[in-house]
mmCIF file of the C-alpha atoms, coordinates in Angstrom:
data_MODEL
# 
_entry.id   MODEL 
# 
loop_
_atom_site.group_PDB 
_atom_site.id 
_atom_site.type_symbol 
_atom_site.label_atom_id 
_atom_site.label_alt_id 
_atom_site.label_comp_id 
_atom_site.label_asym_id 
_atom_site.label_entity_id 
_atom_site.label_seq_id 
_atom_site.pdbx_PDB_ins_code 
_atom_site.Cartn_x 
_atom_site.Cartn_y 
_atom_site.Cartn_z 
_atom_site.occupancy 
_atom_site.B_iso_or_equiv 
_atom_site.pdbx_formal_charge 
_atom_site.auth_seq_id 
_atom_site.auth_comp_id 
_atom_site.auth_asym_id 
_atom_site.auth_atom_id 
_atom_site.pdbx_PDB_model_num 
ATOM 1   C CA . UNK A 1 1   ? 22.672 -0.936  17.705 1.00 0.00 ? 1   UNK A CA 1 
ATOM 2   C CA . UNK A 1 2   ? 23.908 -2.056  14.493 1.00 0.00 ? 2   UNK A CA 1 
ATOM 3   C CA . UNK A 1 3   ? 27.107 -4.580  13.956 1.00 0.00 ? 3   UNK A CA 1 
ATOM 4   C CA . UNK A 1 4   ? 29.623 -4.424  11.523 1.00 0.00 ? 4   UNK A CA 1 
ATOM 5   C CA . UNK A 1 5   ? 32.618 -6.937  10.740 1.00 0.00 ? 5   UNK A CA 1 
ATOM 6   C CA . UNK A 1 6   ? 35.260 -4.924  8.359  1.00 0.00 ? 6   UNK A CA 1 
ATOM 7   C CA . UNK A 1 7   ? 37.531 -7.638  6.858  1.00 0.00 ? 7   UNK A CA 1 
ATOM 8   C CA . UNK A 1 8   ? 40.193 -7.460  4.708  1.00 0.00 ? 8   UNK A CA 1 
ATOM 9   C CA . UNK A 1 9   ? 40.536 -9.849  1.847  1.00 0.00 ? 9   UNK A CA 1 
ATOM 10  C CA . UNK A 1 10  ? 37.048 -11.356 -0.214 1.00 0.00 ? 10  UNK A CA 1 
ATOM 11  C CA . UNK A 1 11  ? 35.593 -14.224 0.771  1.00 0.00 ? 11  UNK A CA 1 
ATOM 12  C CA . UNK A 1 12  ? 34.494 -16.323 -2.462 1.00 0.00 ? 12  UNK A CA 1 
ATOM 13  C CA . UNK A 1 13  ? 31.538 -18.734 -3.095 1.00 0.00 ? 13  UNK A CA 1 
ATOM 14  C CA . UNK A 1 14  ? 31.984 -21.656 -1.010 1.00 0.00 ? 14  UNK A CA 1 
ATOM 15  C CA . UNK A 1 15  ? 31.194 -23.122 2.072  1.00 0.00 ? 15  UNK A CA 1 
ATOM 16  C CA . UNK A 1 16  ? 33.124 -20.618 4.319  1.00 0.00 ? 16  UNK A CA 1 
ATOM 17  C CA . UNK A 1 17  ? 30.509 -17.947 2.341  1.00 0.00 ? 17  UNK A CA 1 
ATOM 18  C CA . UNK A 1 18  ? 27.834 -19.740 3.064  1.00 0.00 ? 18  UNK A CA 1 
ATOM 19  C CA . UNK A 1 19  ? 28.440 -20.280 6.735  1.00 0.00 ? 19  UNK A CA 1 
ATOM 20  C CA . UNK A 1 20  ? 29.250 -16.248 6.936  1.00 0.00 ? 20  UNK A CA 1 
ATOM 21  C CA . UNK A 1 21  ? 25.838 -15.352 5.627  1.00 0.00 ? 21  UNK A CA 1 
ATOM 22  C CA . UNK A 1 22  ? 23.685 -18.646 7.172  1.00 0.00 ? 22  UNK A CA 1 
ATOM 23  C CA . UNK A 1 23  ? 25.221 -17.484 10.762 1.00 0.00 ? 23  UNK A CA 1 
ATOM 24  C CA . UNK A 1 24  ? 24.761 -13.520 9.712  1.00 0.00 ? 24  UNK A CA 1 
ATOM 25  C CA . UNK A 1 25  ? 21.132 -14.352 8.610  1.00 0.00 ? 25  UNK A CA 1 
ATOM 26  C CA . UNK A 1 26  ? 19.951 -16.441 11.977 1.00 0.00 ? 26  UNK A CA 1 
ATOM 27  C CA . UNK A 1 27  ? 21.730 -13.363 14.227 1.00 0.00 ? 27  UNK A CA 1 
ATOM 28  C CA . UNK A 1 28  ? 19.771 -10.507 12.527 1.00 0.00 ? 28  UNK A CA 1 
ATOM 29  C CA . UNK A 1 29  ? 16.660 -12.411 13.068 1.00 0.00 ? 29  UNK A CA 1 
ATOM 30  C CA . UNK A 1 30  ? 17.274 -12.974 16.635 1.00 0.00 ? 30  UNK A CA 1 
ATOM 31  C CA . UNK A 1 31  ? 18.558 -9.488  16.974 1.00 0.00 ? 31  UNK A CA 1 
ATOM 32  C CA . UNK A 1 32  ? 16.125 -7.237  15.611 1.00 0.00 ? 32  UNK A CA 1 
ATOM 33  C CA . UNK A 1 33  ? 13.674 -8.610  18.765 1.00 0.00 ? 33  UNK A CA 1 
ATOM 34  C CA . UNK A 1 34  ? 16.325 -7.076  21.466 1.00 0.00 ? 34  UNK A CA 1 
ATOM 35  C CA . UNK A 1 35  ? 17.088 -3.839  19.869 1.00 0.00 ? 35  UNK A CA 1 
ATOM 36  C CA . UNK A 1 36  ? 19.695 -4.907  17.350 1.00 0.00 ? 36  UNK A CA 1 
ATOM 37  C CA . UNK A 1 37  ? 19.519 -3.214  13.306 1.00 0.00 ? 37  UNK A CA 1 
ATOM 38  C CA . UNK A 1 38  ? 21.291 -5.834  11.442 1.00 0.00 ? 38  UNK A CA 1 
ATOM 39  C CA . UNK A 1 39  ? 24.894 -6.670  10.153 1.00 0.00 ? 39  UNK A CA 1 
ATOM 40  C CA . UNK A 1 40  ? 27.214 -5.339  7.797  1.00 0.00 ? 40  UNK A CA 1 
ATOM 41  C CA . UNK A 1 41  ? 29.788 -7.544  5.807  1.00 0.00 ? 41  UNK A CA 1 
ATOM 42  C CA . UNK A 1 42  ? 32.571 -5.167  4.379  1.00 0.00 ? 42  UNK A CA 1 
ATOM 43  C CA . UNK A 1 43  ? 34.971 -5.930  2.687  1.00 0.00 ? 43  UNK A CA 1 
ATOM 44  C CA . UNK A 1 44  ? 38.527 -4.077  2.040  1.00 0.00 ? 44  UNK A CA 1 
ATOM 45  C CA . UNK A 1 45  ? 40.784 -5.075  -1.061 1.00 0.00 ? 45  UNK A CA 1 
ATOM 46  C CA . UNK A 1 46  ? 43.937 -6.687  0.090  1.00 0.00 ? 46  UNK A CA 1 
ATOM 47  C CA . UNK A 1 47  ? 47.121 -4.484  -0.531 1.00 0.00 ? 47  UNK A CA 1 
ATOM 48  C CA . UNK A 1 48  ? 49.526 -5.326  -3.144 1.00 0.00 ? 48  UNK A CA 1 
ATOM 49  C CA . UNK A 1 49  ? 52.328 -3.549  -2.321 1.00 0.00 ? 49  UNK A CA 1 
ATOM 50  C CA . UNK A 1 50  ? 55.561 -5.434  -1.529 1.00 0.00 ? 50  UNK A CA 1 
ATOM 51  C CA . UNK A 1 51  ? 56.490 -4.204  2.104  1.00 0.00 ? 51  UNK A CA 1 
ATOM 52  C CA . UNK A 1 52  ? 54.745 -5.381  5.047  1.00 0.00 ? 52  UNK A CA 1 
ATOM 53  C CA . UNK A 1 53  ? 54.613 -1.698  6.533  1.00 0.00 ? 53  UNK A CA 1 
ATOM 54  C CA . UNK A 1 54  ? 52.965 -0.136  3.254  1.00 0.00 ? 54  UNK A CA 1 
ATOM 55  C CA . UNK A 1 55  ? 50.610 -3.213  3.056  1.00 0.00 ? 55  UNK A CA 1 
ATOM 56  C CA . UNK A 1 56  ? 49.620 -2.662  6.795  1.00 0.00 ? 56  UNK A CA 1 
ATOM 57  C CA . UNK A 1 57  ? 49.483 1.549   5.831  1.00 0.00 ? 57  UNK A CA 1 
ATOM 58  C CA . UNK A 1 58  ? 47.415 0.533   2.956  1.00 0.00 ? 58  UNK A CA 1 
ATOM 59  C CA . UNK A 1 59  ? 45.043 -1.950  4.543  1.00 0.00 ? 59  UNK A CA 1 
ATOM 60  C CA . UNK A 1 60  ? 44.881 0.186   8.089  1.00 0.00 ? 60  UNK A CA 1 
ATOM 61  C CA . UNK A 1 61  ? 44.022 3.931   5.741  1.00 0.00 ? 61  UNK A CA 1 
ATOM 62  C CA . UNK A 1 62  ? 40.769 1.814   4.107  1.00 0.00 ? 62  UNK A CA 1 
ATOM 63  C CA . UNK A 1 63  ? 39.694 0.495   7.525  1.00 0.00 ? 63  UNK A CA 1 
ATOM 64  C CA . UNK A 1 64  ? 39.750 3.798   9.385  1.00 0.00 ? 64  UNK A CA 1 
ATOM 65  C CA . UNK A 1 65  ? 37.667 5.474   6.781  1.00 0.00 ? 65  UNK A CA 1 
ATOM 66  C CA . UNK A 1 66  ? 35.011 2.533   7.372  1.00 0.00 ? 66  UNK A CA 1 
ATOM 67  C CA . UNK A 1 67  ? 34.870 3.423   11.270 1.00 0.00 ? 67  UNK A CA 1 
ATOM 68  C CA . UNK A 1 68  ? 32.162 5.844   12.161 1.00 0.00 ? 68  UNK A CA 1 
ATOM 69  C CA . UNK A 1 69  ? 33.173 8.390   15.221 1.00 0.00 ? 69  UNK A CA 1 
ATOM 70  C CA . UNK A 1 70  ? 31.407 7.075   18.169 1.00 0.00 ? 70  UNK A CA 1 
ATOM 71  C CA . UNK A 1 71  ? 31.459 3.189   17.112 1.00 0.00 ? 71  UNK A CA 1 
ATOM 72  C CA . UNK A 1 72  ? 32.924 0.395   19.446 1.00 0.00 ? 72  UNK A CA 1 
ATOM 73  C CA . UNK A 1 73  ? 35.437 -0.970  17.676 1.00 0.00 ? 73  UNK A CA 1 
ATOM 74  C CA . UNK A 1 74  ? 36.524 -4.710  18.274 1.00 0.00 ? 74  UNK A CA 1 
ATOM 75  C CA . UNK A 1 75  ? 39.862 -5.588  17.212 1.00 0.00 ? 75  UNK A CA 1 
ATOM 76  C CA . UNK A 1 76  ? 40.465 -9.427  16.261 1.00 0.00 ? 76  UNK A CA 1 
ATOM 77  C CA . UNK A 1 77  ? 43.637 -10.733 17.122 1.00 0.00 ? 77  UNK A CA 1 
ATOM 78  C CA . UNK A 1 78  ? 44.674 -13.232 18.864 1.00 0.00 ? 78  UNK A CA 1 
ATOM 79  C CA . UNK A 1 79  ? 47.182 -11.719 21.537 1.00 0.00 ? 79  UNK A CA 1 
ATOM 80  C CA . UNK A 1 80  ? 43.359 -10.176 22.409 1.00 0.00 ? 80  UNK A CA 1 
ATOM 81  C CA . UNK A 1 81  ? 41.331 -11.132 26.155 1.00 0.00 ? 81  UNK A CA 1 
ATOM 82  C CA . UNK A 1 82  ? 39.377 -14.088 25.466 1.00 0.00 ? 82  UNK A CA 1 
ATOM 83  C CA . UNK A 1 83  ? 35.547 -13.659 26.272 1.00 0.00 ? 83  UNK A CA 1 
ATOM 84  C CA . UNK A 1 84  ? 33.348 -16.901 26.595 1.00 0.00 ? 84  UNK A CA 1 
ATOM 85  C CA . UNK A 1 85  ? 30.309 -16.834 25.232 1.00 0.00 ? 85  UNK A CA 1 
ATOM 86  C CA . UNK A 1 86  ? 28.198 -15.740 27.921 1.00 0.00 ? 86  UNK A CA 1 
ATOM 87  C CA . UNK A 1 87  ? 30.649 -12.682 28.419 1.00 0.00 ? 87  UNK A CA 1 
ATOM 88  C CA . UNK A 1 88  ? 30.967 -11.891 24.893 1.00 0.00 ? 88  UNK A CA 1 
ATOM 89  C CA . UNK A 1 89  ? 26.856 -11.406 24.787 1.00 0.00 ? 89  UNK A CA 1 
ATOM 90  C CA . UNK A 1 90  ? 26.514 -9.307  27.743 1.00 0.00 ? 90  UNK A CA 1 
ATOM 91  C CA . UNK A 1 91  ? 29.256 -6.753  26.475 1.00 0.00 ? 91  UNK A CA 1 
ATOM 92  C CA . UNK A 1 92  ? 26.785 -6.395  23.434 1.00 0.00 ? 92  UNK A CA 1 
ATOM 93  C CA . UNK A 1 93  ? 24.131 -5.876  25.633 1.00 0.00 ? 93  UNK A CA 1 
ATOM 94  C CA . UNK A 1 94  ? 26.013 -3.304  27.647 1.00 0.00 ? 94  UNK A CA 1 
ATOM 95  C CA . UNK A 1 95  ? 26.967 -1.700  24.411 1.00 0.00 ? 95  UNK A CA 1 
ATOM 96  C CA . UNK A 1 96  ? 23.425 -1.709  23.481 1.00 0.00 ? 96  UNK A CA 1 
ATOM 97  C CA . UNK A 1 97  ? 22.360 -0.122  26.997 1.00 0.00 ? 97  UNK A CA 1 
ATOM 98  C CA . UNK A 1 98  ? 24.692 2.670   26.422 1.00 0.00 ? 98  UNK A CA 1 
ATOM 99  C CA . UNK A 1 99  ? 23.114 3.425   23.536 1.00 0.00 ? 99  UNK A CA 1 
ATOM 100 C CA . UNK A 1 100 ? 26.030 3.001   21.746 1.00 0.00 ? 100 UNK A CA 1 
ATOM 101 C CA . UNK A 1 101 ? 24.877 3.504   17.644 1.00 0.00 ? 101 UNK A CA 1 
ATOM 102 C CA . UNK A 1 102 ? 27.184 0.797   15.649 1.00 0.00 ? 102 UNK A CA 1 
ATOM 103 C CA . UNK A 1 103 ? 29.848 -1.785  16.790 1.00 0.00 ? 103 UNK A CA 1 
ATOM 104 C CA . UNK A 1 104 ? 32.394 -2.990  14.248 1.00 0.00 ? 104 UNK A CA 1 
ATOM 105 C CA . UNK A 1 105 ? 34.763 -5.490  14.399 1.00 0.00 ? 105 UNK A CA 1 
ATOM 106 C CA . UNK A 1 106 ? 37.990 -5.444  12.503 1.00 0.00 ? 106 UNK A CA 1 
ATOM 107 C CA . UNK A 1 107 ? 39.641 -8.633  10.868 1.00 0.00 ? 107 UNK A CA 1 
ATOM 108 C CA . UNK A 1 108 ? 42.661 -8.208  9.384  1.00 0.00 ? 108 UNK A CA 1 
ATOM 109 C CA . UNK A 1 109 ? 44.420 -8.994  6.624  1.00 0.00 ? 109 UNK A CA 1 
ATOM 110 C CA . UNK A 1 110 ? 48.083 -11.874 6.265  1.00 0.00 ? 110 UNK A CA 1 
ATOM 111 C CA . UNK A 1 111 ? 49.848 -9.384  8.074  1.00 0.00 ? 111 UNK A CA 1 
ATOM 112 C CA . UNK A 1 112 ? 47.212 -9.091  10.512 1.00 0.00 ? 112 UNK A CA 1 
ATOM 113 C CA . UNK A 1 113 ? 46.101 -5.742  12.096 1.00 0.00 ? 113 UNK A CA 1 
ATOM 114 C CA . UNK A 1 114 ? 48.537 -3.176  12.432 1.00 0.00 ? 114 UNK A CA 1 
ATOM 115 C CA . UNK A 1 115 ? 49.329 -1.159  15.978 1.00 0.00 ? 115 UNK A CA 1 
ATOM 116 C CA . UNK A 1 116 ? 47.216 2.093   15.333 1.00 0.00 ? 116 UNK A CA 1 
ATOM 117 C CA . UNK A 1 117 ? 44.049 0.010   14.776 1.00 0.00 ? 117 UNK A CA 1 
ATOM 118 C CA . UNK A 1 118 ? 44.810 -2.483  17.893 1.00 0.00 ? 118 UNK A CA 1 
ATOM 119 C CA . UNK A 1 119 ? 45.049 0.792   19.773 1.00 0.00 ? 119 UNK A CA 1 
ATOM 120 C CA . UNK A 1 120 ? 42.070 2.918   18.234 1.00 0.00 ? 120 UNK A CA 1 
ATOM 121 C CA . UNK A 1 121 ? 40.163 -0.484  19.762 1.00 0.00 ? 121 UNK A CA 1 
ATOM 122 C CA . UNK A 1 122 ? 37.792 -0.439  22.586 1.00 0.00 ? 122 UNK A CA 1 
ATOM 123 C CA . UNK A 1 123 ? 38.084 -3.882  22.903 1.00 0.00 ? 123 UNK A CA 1 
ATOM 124 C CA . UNK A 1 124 ? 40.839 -6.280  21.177 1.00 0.00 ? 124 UNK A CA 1 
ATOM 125 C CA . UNK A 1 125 ? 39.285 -9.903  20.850 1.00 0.00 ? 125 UNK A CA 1 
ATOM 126 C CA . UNK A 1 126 ? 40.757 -13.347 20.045 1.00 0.00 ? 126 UNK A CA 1 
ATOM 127 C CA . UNK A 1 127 ? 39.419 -16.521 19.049 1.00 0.00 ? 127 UNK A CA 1 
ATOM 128 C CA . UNK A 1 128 ? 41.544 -18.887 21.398 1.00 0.00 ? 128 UNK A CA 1 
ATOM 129 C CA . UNK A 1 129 ? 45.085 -18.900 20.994 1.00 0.00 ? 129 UNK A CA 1 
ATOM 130 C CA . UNK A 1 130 ? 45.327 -20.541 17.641 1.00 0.00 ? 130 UNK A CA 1 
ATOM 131 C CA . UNK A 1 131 ? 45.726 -18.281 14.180 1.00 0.00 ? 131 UNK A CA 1 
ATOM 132 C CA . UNK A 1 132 ? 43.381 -19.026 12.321 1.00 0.00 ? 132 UNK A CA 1 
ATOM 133 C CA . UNK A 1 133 ? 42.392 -18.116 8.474  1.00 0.00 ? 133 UNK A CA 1 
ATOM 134 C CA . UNK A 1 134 ? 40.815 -15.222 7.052  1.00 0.00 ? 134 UNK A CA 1 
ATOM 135 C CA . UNK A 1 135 ? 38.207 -16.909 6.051  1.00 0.00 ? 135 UNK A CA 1 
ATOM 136 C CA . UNK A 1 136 ? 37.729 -19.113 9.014  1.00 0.00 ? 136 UNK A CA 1 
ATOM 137 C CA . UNK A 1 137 ? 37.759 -16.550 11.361 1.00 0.00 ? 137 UNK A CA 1 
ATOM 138 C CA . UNK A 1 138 ? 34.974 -14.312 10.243 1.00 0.00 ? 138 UNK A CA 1 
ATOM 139 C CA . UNK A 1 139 ? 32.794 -18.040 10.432 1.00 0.00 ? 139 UNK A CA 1 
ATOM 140 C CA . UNK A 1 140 ? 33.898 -18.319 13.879 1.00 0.00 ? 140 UNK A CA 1 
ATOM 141 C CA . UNK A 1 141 ? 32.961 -14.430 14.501 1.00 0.00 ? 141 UNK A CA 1 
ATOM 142 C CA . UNK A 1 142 ? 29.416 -14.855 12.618 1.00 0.00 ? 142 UNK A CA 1 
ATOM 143 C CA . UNK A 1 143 ? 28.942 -17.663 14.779 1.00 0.00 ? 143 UNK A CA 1 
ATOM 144 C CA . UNK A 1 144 ? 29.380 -16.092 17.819 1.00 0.00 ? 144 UNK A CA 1 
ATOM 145 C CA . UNK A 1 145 ? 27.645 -13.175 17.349 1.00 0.00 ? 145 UNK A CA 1 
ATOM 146 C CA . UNK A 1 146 ? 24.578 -15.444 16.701 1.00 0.00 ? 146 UNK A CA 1 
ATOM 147 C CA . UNK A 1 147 ? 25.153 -17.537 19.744 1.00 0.00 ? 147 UNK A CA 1 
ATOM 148 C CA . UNK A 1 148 ? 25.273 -14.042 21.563 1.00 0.00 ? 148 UNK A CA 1 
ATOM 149 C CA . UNK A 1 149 ? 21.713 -13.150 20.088 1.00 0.00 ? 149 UNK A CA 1 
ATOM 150 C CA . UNK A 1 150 ? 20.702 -16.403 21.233 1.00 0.00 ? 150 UNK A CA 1 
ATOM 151 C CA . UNK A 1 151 ? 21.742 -16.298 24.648 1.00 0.00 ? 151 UNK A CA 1 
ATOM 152 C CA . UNK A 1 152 ? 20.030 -12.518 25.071 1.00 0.00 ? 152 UNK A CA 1 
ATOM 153 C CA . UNK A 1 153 ? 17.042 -14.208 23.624 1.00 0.00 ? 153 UNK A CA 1 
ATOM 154 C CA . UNK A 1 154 ? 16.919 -17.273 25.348 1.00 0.00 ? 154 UNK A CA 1 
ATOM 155 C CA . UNK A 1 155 ? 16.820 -19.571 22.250 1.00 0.00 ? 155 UNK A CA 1 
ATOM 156 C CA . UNK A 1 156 ? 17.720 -23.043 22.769 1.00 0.00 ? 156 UNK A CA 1 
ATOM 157 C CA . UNK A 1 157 ? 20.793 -22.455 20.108 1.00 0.00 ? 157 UNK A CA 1 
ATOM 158 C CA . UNK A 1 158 ? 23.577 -21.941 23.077 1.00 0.00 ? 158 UNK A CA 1 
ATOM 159 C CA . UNK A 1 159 ? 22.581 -24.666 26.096 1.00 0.00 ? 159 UNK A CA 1 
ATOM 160 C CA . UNK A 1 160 ? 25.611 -24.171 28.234 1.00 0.00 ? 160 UNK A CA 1 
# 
């Protein structure tokens, strides 16, 4: 199975970068042991366009043309189930048993992520109940994906 996180907006160098890829990095290592291909950063250019509703169109037209037929897709936003760690790895790993081919998850942009995405989701996922930044939340996603790979592993990284 191969993971994906589609985000809208750029990160740029800095720490938040650096976190992304150091977390990214440590998960495909772990991964490729229990039957995971890698992970995909991409990207989508942040609308312009001066209504919420076209920005949202905009935004939502690039993502769908990112998500491959039969992938689970994994919504962030934070009116989404909350999953603790543990839970969060073994719906991988149950995605992975099914022999499901790619998994993508789906950070929006300011305006967030609009209805037709939410819904096209297999699973909508939130990070607590705080909003947090673009940029911070694809650091908090990185990072859990890695302490997921950890905890299929057994690697000391996630002791709870």
């Amino acid at each position: 199975m191969r993971l994906a996180v589609a985000a809208v907006g750029r990160l740029k160098e800095g720490h938040e970068r650096a976190l992304v890829e150091h977390y990214r990095k440590r998960a495909e290592q772990l991964g490729r042991r229990i039957g995971f291909r890698g992970i995909d950063i991409l990207e989508i250019r942040e609308s312009r366009a001066a209504e919420v509703s076209a920005r949202l169109a905009e935004e939502s037209t690039a993502i769908m043309k990112l998500i491959p037929e039969r992938a689970v897709v994994i919504a962030l936003d934070e009116r989404g189930k909350n999953l603790d760690s543990k839970a969060f790895a073994h719906q991988l790993r149950r995605w992975r048993d099914e022999g499901r081919e790619q998994a993508l998850f789906l950070i929006g942009g300011d305006d967030g992520l609009p209805p037709a995405l939410r819904t096209r989701a297999t699973l909508t996922l939130a990070m607590g109940a705080a909003t947090w930044p673009h940029a911070l939340a694809r650091v908090l996603l990185m990072e859990q994906i890695y302490r997921a790979m950890s905890i299929l592993t057994g690697h000391p990284y996630h002791r709870g």
